[in-house]
C-alpha positions as CSV (number, residue, x, y, z in Angstrom):
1,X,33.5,14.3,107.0
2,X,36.6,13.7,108.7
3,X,38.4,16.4,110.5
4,X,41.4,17.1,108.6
5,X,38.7,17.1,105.2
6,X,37.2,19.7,106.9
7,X,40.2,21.5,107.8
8,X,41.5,21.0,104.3
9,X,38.2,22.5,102.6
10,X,38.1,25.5,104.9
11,X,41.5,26.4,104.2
12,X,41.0,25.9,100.4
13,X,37.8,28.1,100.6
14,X,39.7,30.8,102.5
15,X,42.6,31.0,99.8
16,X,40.6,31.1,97.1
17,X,38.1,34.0,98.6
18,X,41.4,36.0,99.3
19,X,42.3,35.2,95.5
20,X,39.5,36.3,94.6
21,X,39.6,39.3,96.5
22,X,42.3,40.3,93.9
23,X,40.9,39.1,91.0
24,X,38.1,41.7,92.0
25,X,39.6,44.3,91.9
26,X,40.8,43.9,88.1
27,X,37.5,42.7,87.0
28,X,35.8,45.5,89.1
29,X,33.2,44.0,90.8
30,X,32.8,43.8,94.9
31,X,34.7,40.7,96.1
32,X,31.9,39.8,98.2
33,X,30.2,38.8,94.5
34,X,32.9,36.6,94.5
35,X,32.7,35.4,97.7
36,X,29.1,33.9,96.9
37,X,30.1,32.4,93.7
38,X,33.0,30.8,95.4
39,X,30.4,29.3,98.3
40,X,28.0,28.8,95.1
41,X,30.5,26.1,93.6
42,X,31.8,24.5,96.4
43,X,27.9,23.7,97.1
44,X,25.9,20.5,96.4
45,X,25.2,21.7,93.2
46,X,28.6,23.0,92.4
47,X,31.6,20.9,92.1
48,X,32.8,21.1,95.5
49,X,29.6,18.7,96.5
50,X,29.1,19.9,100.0
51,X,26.0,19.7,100.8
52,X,24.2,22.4,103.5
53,X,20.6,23.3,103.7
54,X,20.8,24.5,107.5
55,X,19.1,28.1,107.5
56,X,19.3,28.3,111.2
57,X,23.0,28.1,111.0
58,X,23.0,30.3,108.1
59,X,21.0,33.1,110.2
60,X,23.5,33.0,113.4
61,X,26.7,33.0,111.5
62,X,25.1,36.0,109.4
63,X,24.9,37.2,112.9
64,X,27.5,37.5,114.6
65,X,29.4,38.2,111.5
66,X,27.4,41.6,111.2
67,X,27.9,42.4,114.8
68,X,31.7,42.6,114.3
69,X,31.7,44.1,110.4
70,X,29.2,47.0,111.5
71,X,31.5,47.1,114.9
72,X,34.7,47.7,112.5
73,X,32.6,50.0,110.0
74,X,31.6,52.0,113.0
75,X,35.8,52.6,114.0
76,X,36.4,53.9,110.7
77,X,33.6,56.4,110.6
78,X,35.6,59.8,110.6
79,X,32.5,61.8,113.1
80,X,34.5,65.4,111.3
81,X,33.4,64.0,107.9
82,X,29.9,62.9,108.9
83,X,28.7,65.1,111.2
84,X,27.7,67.5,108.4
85,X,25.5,65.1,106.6
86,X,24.3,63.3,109.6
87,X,20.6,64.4,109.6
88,X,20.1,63.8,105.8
89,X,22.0,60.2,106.1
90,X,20.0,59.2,109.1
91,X,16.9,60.2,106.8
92,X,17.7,58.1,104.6
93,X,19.0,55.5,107.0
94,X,15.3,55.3,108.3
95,X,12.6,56.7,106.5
96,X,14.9,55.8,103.2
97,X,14.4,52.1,103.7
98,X,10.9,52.5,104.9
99,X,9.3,54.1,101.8
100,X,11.6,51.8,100.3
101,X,10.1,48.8,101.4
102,X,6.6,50.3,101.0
103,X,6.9,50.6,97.0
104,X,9.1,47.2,96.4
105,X,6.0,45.7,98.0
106,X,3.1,47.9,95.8
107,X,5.3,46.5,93.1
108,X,5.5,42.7,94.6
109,X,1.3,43.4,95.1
110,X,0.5,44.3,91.8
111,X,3.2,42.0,89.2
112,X,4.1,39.6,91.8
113,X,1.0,38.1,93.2
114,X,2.1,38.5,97.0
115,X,0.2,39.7,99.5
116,X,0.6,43.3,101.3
117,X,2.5,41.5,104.4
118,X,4.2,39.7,102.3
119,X,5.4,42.6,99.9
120,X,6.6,44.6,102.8
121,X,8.1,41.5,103.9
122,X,10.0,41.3,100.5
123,X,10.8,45.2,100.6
124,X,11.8,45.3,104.2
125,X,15.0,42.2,103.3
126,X,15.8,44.1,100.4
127,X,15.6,47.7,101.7
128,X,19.4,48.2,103.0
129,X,22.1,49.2,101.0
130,X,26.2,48.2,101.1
131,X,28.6,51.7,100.8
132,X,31.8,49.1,101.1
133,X,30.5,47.4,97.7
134,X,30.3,50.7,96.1
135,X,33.7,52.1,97.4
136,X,35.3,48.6,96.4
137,X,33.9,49.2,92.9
138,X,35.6,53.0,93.1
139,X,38.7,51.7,94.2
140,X,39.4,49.4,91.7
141,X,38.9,51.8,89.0
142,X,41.0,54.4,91.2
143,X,37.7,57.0,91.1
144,X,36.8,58.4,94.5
145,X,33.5,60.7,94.6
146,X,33.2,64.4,95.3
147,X,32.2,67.0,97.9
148,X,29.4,64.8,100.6
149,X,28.8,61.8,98.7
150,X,31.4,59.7,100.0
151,X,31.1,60.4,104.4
152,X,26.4,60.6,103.4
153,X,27.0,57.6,101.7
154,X,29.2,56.1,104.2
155,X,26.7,56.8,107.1
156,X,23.9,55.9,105.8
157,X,24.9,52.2,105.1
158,X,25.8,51.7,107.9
159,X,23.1,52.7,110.1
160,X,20.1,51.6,107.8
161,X,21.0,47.8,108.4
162,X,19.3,48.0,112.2
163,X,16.2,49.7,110.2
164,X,15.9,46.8,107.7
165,X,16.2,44.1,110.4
166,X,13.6,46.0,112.2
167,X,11.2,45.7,109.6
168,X,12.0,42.1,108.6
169,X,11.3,41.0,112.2
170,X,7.9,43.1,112.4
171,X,6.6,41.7,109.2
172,X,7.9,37.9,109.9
173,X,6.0,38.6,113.1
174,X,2.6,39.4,111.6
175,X,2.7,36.9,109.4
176,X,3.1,34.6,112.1
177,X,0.6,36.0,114.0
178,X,-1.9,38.1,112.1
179,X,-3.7,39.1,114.6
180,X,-1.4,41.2,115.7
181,X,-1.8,45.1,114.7
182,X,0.4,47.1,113.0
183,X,0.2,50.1,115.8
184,X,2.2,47.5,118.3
185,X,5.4,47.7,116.0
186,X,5.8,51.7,116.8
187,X,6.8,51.7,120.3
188,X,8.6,48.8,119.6
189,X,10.7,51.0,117.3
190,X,10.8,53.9,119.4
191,X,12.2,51.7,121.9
192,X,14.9,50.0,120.0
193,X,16.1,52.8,118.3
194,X,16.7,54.8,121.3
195,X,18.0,51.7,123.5
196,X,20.1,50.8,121.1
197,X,21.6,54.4,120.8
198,X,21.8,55.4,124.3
199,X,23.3,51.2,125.1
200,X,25.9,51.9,122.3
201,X,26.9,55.2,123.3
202,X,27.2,54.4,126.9
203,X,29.2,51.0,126.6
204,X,31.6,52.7,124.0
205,X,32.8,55.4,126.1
206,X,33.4,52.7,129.4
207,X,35.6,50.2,126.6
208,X,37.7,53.4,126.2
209,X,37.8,53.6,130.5
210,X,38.4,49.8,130.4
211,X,40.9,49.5,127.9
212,X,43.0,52.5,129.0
213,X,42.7,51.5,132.7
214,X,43.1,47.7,133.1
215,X,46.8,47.9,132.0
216,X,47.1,44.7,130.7
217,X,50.3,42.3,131.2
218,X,50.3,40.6,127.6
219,X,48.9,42.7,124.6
220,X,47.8,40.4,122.9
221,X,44.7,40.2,125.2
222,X,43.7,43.8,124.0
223,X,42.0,42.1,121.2
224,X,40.3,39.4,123.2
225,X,38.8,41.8,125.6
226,X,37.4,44.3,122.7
227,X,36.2,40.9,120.9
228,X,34.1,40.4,124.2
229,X,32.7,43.8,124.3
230,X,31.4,43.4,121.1
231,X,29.4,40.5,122.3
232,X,28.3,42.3,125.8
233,X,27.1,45.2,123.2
234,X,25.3,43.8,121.8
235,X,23.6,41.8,124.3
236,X,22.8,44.0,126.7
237,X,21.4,46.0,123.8
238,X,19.3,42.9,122.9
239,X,18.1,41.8,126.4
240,X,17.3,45.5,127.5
241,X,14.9,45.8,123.9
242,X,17.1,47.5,122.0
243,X,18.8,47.2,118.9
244,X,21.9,44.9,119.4
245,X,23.3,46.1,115.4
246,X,22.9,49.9,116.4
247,X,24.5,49.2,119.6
248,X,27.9,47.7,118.2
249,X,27.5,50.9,115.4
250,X,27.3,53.2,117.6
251,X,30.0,51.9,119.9
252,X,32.4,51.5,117.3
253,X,32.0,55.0,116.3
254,X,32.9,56.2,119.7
255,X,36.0,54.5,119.8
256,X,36.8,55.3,116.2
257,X,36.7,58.8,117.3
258,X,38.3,58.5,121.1
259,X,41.7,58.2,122.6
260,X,42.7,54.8,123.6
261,X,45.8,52.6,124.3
262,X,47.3,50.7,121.0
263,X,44.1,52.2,119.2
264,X,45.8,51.3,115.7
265,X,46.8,47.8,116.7
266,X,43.1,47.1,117.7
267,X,41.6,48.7,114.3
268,X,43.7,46.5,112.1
269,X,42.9,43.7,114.0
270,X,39.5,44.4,114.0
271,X,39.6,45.4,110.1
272,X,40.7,42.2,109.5
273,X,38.3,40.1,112.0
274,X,36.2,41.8,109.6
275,X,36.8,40.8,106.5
276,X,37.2,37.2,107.8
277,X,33.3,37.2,108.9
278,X,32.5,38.6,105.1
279,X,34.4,36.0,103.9
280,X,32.7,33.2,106.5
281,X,29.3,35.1,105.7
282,X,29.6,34.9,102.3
283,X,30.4,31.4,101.8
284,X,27.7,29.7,104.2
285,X,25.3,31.6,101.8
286,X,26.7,30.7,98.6
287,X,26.4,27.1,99.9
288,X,22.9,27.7,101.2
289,X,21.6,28.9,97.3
290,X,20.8,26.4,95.0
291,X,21.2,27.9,91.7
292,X,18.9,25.6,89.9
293,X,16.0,27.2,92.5
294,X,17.1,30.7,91.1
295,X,16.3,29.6,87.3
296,X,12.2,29.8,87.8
297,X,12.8,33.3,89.5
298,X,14.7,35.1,86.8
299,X,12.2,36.7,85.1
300,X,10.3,38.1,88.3
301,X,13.8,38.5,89.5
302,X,14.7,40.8,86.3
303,X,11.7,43.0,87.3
304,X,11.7,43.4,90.5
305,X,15.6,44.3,90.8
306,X,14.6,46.6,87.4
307,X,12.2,48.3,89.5
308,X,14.5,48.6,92.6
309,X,16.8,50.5,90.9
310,X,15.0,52.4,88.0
311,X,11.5,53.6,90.9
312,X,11.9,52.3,94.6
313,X,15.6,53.6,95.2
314,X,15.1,56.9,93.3
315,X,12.0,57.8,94.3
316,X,12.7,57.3,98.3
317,X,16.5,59.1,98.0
318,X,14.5,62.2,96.1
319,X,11.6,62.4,98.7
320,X,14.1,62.1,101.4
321,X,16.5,64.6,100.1
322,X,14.0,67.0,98.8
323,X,15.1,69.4,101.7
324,X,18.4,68.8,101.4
325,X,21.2,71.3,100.7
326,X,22.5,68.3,97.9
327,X,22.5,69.3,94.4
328,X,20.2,67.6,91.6
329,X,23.4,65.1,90.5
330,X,23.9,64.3,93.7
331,X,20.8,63.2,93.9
332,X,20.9,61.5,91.4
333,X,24.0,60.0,91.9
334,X,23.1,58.9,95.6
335,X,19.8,57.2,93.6
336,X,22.1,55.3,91.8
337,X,24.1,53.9,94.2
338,X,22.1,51.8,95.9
339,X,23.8,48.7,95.7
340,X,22.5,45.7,97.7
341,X,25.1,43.2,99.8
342,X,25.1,40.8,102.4
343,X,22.9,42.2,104.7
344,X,20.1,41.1,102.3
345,X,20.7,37.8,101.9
346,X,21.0,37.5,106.0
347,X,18.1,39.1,106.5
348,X,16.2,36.2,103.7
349,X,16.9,33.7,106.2
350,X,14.6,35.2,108.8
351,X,11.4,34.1,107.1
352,X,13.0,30.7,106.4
353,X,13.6,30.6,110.2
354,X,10.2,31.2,110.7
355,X,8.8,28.4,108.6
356,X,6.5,31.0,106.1
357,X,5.1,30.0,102.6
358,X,7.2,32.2,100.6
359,X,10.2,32.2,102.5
360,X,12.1,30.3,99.6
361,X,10.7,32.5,97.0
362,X,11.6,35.4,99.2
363,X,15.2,34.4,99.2
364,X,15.5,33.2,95.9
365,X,14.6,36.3,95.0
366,X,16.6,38.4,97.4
367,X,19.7,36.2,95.7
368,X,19.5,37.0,92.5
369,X,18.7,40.5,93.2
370,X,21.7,41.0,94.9
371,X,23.9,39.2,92.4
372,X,21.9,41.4,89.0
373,X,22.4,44.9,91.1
374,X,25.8,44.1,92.0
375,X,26.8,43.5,88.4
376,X,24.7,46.3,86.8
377,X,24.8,49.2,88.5
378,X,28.4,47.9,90.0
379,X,29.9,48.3,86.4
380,X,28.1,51.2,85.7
381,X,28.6,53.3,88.5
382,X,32.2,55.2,87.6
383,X,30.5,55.7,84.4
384,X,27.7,57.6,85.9
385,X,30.1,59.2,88.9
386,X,31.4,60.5,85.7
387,X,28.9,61.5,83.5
388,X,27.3,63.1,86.4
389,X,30.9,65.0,87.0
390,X,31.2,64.1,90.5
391,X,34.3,61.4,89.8
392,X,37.7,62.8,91.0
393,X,40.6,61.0,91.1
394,X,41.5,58.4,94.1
395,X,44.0,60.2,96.0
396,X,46.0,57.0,97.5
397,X,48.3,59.0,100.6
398,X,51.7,57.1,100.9
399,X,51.9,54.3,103.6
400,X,54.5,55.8,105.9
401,X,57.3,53.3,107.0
402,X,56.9,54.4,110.8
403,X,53.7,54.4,113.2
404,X,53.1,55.5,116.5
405,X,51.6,52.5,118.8
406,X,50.1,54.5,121.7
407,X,50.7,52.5,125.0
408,X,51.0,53.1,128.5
409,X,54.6,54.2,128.3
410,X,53.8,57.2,125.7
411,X,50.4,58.1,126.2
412,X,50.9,61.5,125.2
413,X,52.8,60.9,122.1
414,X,51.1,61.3,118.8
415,X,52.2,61.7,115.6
416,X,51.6,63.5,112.0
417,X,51.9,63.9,108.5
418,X,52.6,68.0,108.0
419,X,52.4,69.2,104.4
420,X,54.8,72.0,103.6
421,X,52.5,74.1,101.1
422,X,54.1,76.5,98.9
423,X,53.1,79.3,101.3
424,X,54.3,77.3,104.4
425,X,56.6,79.2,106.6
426,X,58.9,76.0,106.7
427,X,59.3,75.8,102.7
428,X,63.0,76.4,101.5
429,X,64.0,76.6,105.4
430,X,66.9,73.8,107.1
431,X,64.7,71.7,109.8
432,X,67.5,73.7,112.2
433,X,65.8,77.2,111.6
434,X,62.7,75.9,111.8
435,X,62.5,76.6,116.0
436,X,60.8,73.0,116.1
437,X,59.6,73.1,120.2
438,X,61.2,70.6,122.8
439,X,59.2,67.7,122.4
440,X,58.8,67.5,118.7
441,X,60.5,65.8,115.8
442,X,60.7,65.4,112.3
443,X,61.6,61.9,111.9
444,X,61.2,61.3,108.3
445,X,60.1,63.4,105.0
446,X,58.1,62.2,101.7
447,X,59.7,63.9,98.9
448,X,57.9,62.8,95.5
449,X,56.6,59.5,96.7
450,X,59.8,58.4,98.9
451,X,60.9,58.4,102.2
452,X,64.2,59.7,103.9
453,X,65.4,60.3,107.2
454,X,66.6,63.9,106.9
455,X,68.7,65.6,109.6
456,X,69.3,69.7,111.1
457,X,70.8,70.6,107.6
458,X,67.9,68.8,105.5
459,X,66.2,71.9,103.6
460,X,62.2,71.2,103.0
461,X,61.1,71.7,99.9
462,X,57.4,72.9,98.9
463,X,55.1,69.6,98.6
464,X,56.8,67.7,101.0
465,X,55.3,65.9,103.4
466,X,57.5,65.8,107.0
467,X,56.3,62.8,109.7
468,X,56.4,65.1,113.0
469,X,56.5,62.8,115.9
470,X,56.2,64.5,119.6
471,X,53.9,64.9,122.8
472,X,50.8,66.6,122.0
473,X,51.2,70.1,122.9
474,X,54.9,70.1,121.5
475,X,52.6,68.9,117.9
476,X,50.2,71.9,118.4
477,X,53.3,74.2,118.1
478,X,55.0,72.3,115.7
479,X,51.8,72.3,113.3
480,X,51.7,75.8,113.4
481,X,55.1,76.7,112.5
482,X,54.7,75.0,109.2
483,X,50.5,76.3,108.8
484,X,49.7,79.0,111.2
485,X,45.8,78.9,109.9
486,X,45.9,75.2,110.2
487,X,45.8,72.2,112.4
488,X,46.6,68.9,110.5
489,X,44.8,66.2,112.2
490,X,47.6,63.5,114.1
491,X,47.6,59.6,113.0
């Protein structure tokens, strides 16, 4: 093809997945469904014609398009809002996904006619799970969930992906070489788990050093340099044994949670990087399917995502949580949503790689599991949130018109969104009287969904919300003017 077709087509396929990403939401379904069907016709057998068989290709791009999306999951992990359920999501994170892939295999052993490697080869690519498909769903319907659901749920999709790639690469390895023992794969684990940690940890408090220390001339290099820490993450994870997915994880959650120079500039651009790689994931593995191969593997593929759902998820959330402080909906609820995404299909290209017998099958399989769980329990899950009673309605917080770009010049500058309760101190006071410290200002208020820049003589009124902007301990004092007993957490 010539290069401007090539241009032409990507730029076509790009517009229509960001389309699509709108149609999504009306239809509710993840747009990353969309995503596949859009890579699904432009395929050979679609009526875009372009042909691409290239599984090799397939696996890198799937890749390095993880690296970054679990990098960017990783900065918007709130640690406040985990750190309560992190135990019980790393359970399920690990041993979760393990007795996971131990019954999809019983269950590919017994109906399937695959043999035990092979199962838990089968159970291993399909054992993760995608939170961002399940909050997509919520969103579109404007339901959020209640209480822990949402920051367990959060946590433990992204940290069982480095479990399930684990486990894929363990069993393509024994199939390749069988005689191999299944004793050699636990230190293996031990050792990648805890590399990977201790690799992620480490690098992601020296990018905050880095960043806030190497005073760069042009901003726009901010981005290029955190785009190379990615990569030397997850590399050096990698080449010292360790897991190079936890790594970038574990990373992102330290500078998520950290103090660093044009922090929000750097999470949108890296909130947008990654929806890009979803989108370039996506369609290299819509093109790589062929739906005609899916047709002979509907009716195993019926069953086996019947059983994923209905036994394997249920039964390793329940054993998992059964010493949990989580209530028996909330069990239930977290059974339910176990919704399969990308990482699946990524992980179906590993046996491909590896030249096995069943690696077609396997990812035939793999595809239209993903596509059937999507769409069931996708469009079902508000209606069980809400038969369960754990809905509540999506509280969307106005965009404020202003935001604080921390740089060199204003380090110590922060700024917040203060409700003024019916009880605050500050209701049905003049901003004058309010004794605001030196330091701190109220630069706009939110009164009923609209902005204003108010002045000395502006009187605040109970439930509105006033954009305090000042140097951090001027904010301190300012907070507790309005909410002596509380400490609203600065943007």
């Amino acid at each position: 093809m010539a290069e401007d077709s090539i241009f032409l087509g990507v730029a076509v396929l790009l517009l229509a997945s960001v389309l699509a990403s709108k149609a999504s939401e009306r239809l509710g379904v993840p747009a990353l469904l969309m995503f596949l069907l859009i890579g699904m016709l432009a395929g050979s057998e679609g009526p875009g014609g372009i042909y691409f068989d290239d599984a090799r290709t397939a696996k890198f791009l799937g890749t390095l398009a993880l690296a970054y999306i679990l990098f960017s999951g990783g900065l918007d992990t709130d640690w406040q809002s985990v750190r309560p359920v992190f135990r019980t999501g790393m359970i399920l994170a690990t041993a979760g996904v393990f007795l996971t892939a131990v019954l999809v295999a019983a269950f590919a052993v017994m109906r399937l006619g695959f043999s035990w490697l092979e199962g838990l080869l089968l159970g291993s690519v399909i054992s993760s799970t995608d939170a961002a498909a399940v909050f997509a769903i919520l969103r579109s319907r404007s339901v959020s969930l209640k209480g822990r659901l949402r920051p367990l749920l959060e946590l433990e999709s992204g940290s069982n992906d480095p479990m399930a790639v684990f486990l894929t690469a363990t069993m393509v390895s024994l199939l390749k070489n069988p005689s191999a023992t299944w004793w050699s794969a636990i230190p293996a684990f031990v050792q990648q788990m805890l590399v990977g940690t201790a690799v992620g940890l480490l690098f992601g408090r020296g990018i905050i050093y880095l960043i806030n220390k190497i005073r760069l001339e042009y901003e726009g290099l901010y981005p290029v340099l955190t785009l190379a820490c990615v990569l030397l993450v997850f590399g050096a994870a990698d080449l010292l044994g360790g897991n190079g997915f936890l790594a970038v994880y574990m990373a992102g959650i330290i500078l998520g949670n950290g103090d660093f120079l044009h922090k929000r500039s750097l999470m949108r651009f890296h909130g947008g990087l990654a929806w890009l790689m979803q989108i370039a994931m996506f369609l290299t593995l819509g093109l790589l399917v062929f739906p005609s191969r899916l047709i002979p593997v509907i009716g195993s593929g019926v069953m086996l995502c019947g059983f994923l759902m209905v036994v394997a998820r249920p039964a390793s959330v329940m054993l998992c949580l059964a010493g949990s402080r989580l209530t028996r909906r909330e069990k239930l609820l977290t059974s339910w949503v176990g919704l399969r995404g990308s990482v699946p299909i990524v992980l179906a290209t590993f046996p491909m790689m590896a030249g096995l017998s069943r690696a077609d099958t396997i990812f035939n399989l793999v595809f239209f599991v993903v596509i059937t769980s999507v769409l069931l329990q996708g469009k079902s899950l508000p209606l069980v949130a809400r038969w369960l009673r754990l809905d509540r309605p999506l509280q969307r917080r106005p965009r404020t018109p202003l935001e604080l770009e921390r740089t060199e010049e204003n380090a110590r500058a922060t700024m917040a969104d203060v409700i003024v309760g019916p009880d605050s101190g500050a209701a049905g006071k003049r901003i004058i009287e309010l004794g605001l410290p030196r330091g701190a200002l109220i630069v706009l208020v939110n009164r009923d969904g609209e902005y204003f820049v108010p002045n000395g003589g502006t009187v605040l009124q109970p439930n509105d919300v006033a954009v305090v902007l000042g140097d951090e301990d001027a904010m301190k004092t300012a907070q507790r003017l309005f909410h002596p007993q509380e400490n609203p957490a600065a943007e």
